[in-house]
C-alpha positions as CSV (number, residue, x, y, z in Angstrom):
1,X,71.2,175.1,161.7
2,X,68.1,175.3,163.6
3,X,66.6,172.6,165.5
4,X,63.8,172.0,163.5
5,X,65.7,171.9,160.4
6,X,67.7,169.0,162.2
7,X,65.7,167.1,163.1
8,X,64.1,167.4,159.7
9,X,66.6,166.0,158.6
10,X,67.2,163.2,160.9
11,X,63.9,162.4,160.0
12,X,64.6,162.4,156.4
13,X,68.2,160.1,157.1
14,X,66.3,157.9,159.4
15,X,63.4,157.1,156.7
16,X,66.3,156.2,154.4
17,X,67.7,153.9,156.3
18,X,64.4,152.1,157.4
19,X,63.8,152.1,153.5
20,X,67.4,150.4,152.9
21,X,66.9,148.3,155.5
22,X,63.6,147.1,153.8
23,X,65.5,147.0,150.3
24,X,68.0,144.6,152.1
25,X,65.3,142.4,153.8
26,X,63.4,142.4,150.5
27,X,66.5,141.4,148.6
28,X,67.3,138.7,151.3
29,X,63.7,137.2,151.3
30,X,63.8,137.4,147.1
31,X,67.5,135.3,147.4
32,X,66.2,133.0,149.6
33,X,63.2,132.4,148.0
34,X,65.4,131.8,144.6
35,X,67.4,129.4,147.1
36,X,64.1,127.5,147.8
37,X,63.1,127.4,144.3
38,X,65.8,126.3,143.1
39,X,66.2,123.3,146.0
40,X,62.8,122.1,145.1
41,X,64.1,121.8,141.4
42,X,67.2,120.0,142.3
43,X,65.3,117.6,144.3
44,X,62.6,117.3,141.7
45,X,65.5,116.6,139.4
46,X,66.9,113.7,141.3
47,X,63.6,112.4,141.6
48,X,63.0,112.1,138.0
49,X,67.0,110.8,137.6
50,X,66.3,108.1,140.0
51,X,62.7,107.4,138.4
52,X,64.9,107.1,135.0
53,X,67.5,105.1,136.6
54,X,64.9,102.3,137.6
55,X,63.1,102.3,134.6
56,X,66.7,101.4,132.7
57,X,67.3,99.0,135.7
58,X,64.0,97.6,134.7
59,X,64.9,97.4,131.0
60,X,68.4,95.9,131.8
61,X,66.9,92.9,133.9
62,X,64.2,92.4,130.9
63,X,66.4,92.4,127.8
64,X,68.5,90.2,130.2
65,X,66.0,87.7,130.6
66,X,65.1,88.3,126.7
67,X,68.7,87.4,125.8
68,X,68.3,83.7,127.8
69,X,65.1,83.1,126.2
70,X,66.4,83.5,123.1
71,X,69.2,81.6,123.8
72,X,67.0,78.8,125.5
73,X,65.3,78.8,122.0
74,X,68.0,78.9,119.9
75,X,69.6,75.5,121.6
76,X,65.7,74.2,121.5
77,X,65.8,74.6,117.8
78,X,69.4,73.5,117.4
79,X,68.2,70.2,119.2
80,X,65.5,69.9,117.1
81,X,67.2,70.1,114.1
82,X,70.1,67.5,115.0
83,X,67.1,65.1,115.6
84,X,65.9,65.8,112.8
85,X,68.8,65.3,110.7
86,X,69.4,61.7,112.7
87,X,65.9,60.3,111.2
């Protein structure tokens, strides 16, 4: 093999490394990106599940507070109608 034809093809060998080695890096930077991607979803995610976990907290404390009003009224009414029936 002659000289030139060797370092022809070192050339050649060293042009497909630096072209796996950018295959690699681009495949790295595309995984990590997905990485990214997919952290800002998760964290997205919780934010909505703890948006939805207040809003039920929210509902929990109001149908409470419907229940003793309704309970309030219901022994207002029962009062009034034991008068009622005295008279």
């Amino acid at each position: 093999m002659t000289l030139k034809t060797t370092l022809k093809l070192t050339a050649a060998a060293a042009s497909l490394a630096i072209l796996a080695g950018c295959a690699s890096t681009s495949a790295l930077e595309e995984v990590r990106m997905t990485a990214e991607s997919a952290q800002a979803d998760a964290a997205e995610a919780r934010s909505i599940a703890v948006q939805a976990q207040n809003t039920a907290n929210q509902a929990q404390r109001d149908a409470q507070a419907a229940l003793q009003m309704s309970e309030q009224n219901r022994d207002e009414m029962n009062r009034m109608f034991s008068r009622s029936m005295q008279k």
